[in-house]
C-alpha positions in Angstrom: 72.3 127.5 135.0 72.7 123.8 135.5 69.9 122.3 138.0 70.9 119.0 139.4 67.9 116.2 139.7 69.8 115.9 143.5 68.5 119.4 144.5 65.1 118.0 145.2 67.2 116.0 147.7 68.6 118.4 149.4 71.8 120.1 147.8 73.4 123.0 147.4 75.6 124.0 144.6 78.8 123.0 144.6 81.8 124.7 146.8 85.1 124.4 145.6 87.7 122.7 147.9 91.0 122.5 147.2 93.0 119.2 148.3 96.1 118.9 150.2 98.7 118.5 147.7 102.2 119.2 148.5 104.2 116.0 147.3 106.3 116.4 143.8 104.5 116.1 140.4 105.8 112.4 138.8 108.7 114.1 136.0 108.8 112.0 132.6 110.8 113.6 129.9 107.5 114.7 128.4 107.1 116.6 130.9 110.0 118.3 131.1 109.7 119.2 127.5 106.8 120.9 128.8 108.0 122.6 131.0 111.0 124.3 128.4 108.7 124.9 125.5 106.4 126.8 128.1 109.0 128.7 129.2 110.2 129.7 125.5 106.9 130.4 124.3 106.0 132.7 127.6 108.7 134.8 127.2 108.3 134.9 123.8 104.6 135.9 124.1 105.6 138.6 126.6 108.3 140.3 124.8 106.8 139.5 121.3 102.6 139.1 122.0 101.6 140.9 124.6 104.5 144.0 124.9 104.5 143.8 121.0 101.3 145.2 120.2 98.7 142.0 120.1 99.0 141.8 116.2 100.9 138.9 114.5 103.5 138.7 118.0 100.7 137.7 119.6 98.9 135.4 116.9 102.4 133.3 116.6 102.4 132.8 120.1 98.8 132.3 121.2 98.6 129.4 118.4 102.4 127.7 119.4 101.3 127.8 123.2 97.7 126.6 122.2 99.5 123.4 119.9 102.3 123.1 123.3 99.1 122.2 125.4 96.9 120.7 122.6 99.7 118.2 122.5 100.8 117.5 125.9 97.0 116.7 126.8 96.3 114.6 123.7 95.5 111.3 124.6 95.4 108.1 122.8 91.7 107.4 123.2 88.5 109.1 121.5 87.9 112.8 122.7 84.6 114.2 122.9 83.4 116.5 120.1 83.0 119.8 122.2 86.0 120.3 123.5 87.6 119.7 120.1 85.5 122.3 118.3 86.3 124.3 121.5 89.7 124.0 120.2 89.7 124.7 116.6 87.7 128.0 117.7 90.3 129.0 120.0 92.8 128.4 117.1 90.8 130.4 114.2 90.4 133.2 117.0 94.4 133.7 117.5 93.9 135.3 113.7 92.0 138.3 115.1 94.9 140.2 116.3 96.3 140.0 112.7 93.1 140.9 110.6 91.7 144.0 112.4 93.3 146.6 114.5 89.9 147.3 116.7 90.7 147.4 120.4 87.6 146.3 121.8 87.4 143.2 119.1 90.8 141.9 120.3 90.3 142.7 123.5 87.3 139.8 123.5 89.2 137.9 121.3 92.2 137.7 124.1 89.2 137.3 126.7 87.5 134.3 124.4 90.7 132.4 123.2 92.0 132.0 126.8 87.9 130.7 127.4 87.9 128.5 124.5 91.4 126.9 125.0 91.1 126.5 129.0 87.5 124.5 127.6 89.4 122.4 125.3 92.2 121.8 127.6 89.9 120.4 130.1 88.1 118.1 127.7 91.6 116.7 126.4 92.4 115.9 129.6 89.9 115.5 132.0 87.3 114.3 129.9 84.8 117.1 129.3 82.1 118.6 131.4 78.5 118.0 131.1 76.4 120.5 132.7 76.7 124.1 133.2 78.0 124.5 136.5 80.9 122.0 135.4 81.4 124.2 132.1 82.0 127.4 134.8 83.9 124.9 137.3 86.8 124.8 135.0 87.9 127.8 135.0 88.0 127.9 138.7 90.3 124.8 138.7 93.0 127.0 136.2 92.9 129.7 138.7 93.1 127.7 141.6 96.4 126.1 140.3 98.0 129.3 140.9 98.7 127.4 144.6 100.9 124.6 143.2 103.0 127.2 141.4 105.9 126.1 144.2 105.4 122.6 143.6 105.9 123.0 140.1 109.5 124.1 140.6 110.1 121.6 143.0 109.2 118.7 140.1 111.4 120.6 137.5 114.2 121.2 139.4 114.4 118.6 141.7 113.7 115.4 142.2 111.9 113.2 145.6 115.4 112.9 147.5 116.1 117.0 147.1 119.1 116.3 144.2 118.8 118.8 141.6 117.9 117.4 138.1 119.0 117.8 134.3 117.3 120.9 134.1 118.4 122.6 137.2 122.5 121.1 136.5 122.0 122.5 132.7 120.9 126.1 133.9 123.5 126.3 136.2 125.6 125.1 133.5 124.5 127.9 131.4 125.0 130.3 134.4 128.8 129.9 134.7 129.1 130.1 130.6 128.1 134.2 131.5 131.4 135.3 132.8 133.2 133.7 129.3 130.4 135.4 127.3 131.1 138.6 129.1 134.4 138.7 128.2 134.0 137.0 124.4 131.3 138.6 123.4 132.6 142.4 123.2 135.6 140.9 121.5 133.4 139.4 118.5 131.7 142.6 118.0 134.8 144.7 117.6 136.3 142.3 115.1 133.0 142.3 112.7 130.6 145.2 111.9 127.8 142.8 110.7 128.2 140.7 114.3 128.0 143.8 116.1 124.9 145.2 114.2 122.8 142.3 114.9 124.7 142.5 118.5 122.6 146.1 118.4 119.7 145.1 117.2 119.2 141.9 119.6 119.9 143.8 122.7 118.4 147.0 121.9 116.6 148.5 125.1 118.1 145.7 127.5 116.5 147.0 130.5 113.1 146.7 128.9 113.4 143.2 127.3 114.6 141.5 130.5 111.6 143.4 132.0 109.1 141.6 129.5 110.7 138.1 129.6 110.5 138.7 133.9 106.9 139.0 133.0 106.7 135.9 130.6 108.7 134.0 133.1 105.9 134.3 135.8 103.4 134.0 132.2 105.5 130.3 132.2 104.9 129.2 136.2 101.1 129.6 135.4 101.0 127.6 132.5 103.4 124.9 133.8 101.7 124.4 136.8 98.3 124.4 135.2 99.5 122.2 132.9 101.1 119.5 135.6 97.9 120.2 137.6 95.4 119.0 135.2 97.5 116.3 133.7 98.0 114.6 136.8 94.1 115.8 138.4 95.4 117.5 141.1 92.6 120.5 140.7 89.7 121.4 142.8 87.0 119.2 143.9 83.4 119.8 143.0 81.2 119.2 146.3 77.6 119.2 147.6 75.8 120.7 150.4 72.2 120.3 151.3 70.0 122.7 149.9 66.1 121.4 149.2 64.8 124.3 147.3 62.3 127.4 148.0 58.3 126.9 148.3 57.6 127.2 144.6 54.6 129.9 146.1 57.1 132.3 146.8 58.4 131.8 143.3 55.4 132.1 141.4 53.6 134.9 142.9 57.4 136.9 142.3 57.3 135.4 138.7 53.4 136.7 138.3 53.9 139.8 139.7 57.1 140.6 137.4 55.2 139.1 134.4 51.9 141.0 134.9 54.0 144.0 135.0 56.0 143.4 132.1 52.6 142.2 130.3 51.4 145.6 130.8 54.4 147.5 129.9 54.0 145.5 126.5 51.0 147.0 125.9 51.0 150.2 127.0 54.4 150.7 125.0 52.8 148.9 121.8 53.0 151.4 119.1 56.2 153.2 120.6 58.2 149.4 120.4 56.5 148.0 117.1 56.8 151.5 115.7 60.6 150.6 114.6 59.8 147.8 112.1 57.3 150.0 110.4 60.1 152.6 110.0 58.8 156.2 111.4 59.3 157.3 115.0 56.4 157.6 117.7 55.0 160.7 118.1 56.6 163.5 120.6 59.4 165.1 118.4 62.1 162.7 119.5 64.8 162.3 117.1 66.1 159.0 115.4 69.2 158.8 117.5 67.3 159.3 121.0 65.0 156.3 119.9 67.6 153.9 118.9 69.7 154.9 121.8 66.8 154.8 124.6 65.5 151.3 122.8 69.2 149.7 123.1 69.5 151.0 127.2 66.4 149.5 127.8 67.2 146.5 125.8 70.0 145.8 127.5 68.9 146.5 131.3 65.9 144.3 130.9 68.1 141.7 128.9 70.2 141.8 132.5 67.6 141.6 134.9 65.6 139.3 133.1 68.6 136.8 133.2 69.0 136.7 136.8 65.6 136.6 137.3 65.0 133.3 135.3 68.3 132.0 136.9 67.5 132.9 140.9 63.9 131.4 139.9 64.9 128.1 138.8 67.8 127.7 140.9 66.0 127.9 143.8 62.5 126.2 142.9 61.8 122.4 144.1 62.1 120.5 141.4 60.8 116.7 140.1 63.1 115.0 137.7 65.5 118.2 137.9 62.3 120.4 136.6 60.7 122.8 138.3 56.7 122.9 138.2 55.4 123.9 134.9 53.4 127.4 136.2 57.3 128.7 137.1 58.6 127.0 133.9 55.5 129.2 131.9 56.4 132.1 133.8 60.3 131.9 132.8 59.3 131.3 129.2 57.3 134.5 129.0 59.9 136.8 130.6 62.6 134.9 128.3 60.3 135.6 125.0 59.6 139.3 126.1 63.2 139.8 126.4 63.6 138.0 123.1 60.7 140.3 122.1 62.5 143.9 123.4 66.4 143.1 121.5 64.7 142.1 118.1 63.1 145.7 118.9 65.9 147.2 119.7 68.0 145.9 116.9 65.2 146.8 114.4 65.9 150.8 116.2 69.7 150.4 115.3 68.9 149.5 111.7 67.5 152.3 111.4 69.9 154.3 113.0 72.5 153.1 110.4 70.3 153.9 107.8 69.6 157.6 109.0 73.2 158.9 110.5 75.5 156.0 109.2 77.7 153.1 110.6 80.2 153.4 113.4 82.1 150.9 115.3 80.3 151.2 118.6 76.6 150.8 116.5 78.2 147.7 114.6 79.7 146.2 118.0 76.2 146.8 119.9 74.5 145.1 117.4 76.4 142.0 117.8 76.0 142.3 121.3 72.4 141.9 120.6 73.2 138.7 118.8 74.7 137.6 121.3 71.9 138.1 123.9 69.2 136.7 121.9 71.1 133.2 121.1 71.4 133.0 124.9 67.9 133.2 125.7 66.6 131.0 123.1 68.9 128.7 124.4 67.4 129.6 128.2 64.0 128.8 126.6 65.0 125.6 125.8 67.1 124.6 128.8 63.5 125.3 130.8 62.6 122.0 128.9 65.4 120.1 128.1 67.7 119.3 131.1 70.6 118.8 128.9 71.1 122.2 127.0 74.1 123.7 128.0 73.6 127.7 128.0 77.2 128.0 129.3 78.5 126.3 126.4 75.8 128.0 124.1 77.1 131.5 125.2 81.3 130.4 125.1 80.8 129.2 121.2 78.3 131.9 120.1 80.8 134.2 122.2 83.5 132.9 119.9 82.1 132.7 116.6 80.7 136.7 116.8 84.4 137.6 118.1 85.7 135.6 115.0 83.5 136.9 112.5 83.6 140.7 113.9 87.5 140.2 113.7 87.9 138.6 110.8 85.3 140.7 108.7 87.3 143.7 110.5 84.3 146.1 111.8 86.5 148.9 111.6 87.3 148.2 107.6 83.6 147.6 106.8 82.2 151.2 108.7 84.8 153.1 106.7 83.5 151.0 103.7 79.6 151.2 104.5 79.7 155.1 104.8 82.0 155.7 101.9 79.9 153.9 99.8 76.7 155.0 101.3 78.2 158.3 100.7 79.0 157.6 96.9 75.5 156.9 96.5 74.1 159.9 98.0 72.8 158.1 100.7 74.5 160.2 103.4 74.7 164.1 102.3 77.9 164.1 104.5 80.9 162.3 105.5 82.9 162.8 108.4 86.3 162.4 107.2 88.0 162.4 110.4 85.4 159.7 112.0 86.9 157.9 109.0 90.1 158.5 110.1 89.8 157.7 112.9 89.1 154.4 112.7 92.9 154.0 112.3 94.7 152.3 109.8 91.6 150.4 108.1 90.5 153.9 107.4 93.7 155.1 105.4 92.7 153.4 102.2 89.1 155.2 102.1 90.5 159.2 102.8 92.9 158.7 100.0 89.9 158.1 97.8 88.3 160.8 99.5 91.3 162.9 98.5 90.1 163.2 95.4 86.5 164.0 95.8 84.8 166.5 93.9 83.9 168.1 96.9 86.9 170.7 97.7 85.6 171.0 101.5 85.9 167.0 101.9 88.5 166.6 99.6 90.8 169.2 101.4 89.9 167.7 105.1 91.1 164.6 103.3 94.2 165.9 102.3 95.0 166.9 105.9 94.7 163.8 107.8 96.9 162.2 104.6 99.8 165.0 105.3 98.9 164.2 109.3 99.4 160.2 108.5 102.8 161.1 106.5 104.1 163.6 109.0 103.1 162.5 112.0 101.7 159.3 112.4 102.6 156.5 110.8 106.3 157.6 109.7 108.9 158.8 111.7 111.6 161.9 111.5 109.3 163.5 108.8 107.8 166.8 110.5 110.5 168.7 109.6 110.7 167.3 105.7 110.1 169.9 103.4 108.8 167.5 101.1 108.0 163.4 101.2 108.8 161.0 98.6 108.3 157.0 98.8 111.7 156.4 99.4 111.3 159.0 102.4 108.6 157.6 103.9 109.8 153.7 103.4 112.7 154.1 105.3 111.0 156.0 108.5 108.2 153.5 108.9 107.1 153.5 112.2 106.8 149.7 114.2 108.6 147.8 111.6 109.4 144.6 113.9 107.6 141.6 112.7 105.7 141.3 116.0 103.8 144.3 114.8 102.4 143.2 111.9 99.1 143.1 110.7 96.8 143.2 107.4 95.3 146.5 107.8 98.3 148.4 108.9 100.6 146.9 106.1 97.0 148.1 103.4 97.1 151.4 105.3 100.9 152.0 104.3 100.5 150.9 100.6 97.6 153.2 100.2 99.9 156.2 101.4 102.5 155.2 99.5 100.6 154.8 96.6 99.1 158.3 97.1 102.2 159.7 97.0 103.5 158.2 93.9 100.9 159.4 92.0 100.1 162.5 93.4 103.8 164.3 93.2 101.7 167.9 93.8 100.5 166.6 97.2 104.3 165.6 98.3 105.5 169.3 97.3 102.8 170.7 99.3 102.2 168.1 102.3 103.4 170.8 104.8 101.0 173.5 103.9 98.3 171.0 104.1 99.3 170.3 107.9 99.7 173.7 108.7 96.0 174.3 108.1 95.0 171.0 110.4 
């Protein structure tokens, strides 16, 4: 929401033009070391990151490629804080996909790391942005190198007069070494059993790993080309067009109208909002979960609307100085305090919600999300007054730092954790094993304890999702096993490459086999217990 001191000029925002650049990128040998270590590390993020499950596959490779760019923008000279700390966020996010298994967490992560590291990139080398429409300008300029994706091939492979290079002589080297290796190859593996088992294991499922390194070859063009782009400033151009700004009239009667209302709505609603910090429920016979629910909807609507409101309205007021007048600046304030006002409500509703029906994933995750929508309109408020707050950059590290934490603390761990406990302590009268469960491998750990409860009805339910784990789930070839012992269950182990790796899943599969070793009547009877699931 940057507002430009020009726009009382005359200007409208920026539009993105893209310049006429069709002549080779200059090739230096750092470059060209690039351009091979982007290509090794695509198609090993392909095969290993993204096709291997986003867990430590994907951490490996998100933190080589980010140190492959880190490096081949560093300059000499002083870089600017932000984009630094941009940096060391991005790195410290690649170790979500290895500490929690929740899909929705690593999905943000994924989203935030590419944010952070495209933010940092920028900064390293083009010197950093400034205001917020730079901040969102930057990612246009990575998608818009997608267009000098041919170029790019042109520099590696060739040079200014069309002759190929070292690159392209040493690939087709490498292509007329595939007839010998077609015929030595086979030869090797029938004179050595150990050659021909990691011969096996290498090119296991050929068709489908010259699928994923297709996919991390066109993962490499990308990267290359932005990385040629932006090193040698051959992005988009930022550039204004004449736009002096609405009558503020309009804008204030809008902004009195929408705040009388919400004024209003405050106080009609006074005892049904407030009613949450005070712990008991308005009257009307609706049920704890309704009001948290209802309270969070709302929250989140307004939270919307009021964003674009506060936006449109500055955006298109005259301004003095690069401020607008103070009755629309009041008017913003207010609508950004009552939305500050309705998610403290809301998160005071989903407190007690936890309290009365327990923790899930979904309540921990929307809770966060609340976070993260009150640090961005605090730092709207002050943007209204200070030109140089960057809500952009507010939201991207705040973004970053909830992604981190909610990763790192590993939401679906601390749900099965909250509820067992809260269940030890009589807290909650019940316990929904297979909620627990189902929170996948963080949730192994907590049924095995549950296994042994002194409630037979919970106790047995846990006892079935452990025989479901051993028979079905996490092992392999053991449905048919009459019985399962440690050595059984070690040697069918489902996802054993390295690129599958991750903390809770390797805790989920020493709980089991800890289970079994000390429970031999559970191994006898692990079938039975199936049977009835």
């Amino acid at each position: 929401m940057e507002i430009y001191p020009e726009q009382q000029n005359g200007c409208l925002p920026e539009q993105l033009t893209q310049p006429e650049e069709t002549s080779l990128f200059p090739m230096t040998r750092r470059d060209a070391a690039f351009a091979v270590g982007g290509l090794i590390i695509s198609v090993f993020t392909a095969i290993y990151g993204v096709f291997g499950g986003f867990a430590l596959g994907y951490t490996v490779s998100a933190a080589a490629m980010f140190i492959l760019f880190a490096v081949y923008f560093a300059k000499g000279g002083k870089a600017q804080a932000f984009p630094i700390l941009c940096g060391l966020l991005a790195l410290a996010n690649t170790a979500v996909f290895l500490c929690t298994t929740n899909g929705s967490v690593r999905f943000f992560g994924f989203l935030v790391t590419i944010a952070l590291s495209l933010t940092c990139f920028d900064g390293l080398a083009a010197g950093g942005t400034t205001g917020n429409r730079q901040t969102v300008h930057l990612f246009c300029k990575a998608i818009a190198t997608i267009g000098h994706i041919g170029v790019t091939l042109r520099s590696v492979f060739t040079d200014r007069t069309g002759h190929k290079k070292v690159v392209g002589k040493a690939l087709l080297g490498l292509a007329g070494a595939v007839p010998v290796l077609i015929v030595v190859v086979p030869l090797l593996v029938s004179s050595d059993d150990a050659f021909r088992g990691m011969v096996d294991r290498m090119f296991a499922d050929t068709g489908k790993t010259l699928v994923k390194a297709n996919f991390g070859v066109v993962l490499a063009m990308f990267a290359v080309s932005y990385g040629f782009s932006l090193k040698t400033g051959r992005t988009v151009q930022q550039k204004k067009g004449t736009f002096g700004g609405m009558e503020n009239v309009y804008i204030l009667s809008f902004l009195t109208a929408i705040s009388l209302c919400y004024l209003l709505y405050l106080f009609s609603q006074l005892a049904y909002f407030f009613s949450a910090f005070k712990g008991f429920l308005p009257e009307g016979g609706i049920t704890y979960a309704q009001y948290a629910r209802k309270g969070f909807f709302e929250m989140c609507t307004i939270a919307v609307i009021n964003l674009a409101i506060v936006f449109v309205a500055l955006f298109l007021a005259k301004k003095q100085n690069g401020k607008a007048c103070h009755g629309i600046r009041l008017l913003a304030t207010f609508i950004a305090v009552f939305t500050l006002v309705i998610i403290a409500t809301a998160i005071s509703k989903m407190v007690l919600y936890i309290d009365t029906y327990g923790m899930t994933v979904r309540r921990l995750t929307t809770s966060a999300f609340m976070v993260f929508l009150a640090v961005v309109f605090a730092s709207v408020i002050l943007r209204i007054y200070f030109l140089k707050i960057n809500i952009v950059k507010t939201a991207l590290l705040t973004a970053g730092c909830i992604v981190l934490l909610l990763g790192v603390i590993n939401v679906n761990r601390v749900c099965a954790e909250y509820n067992y406990r809260s269940y030890l302590n009589g807290n909650l009268k019940n316990i929904d094993v297979e909620a627990i469960y189902d929170l996948g491998d963080e949730g192994i750990p907590y049924i095995t304890q549950l296994a042994a409860d002194e409630d037979p009805v919970v106790a047995g339910a846990a006892k079935q999702y452990l025989a479901r784990a051993c028979l079905r789930d996490y092992f392999e070839n053991m449905s048919a096993s009459p019985s399962v012992t440690v050595e059984k269950l070690q040697k069918n182990e489902k996802d054993k490459e390295f690129s599958k790796f991750n903390l809770p899943r390797a805790a989920a599969y020493e709980s089991l086999y800890r289970y079994v070793e000390e429970h031999p009547e559970f191994a006898t009877k692990c079938r039975s217990y199936l049977k009835n699931n």
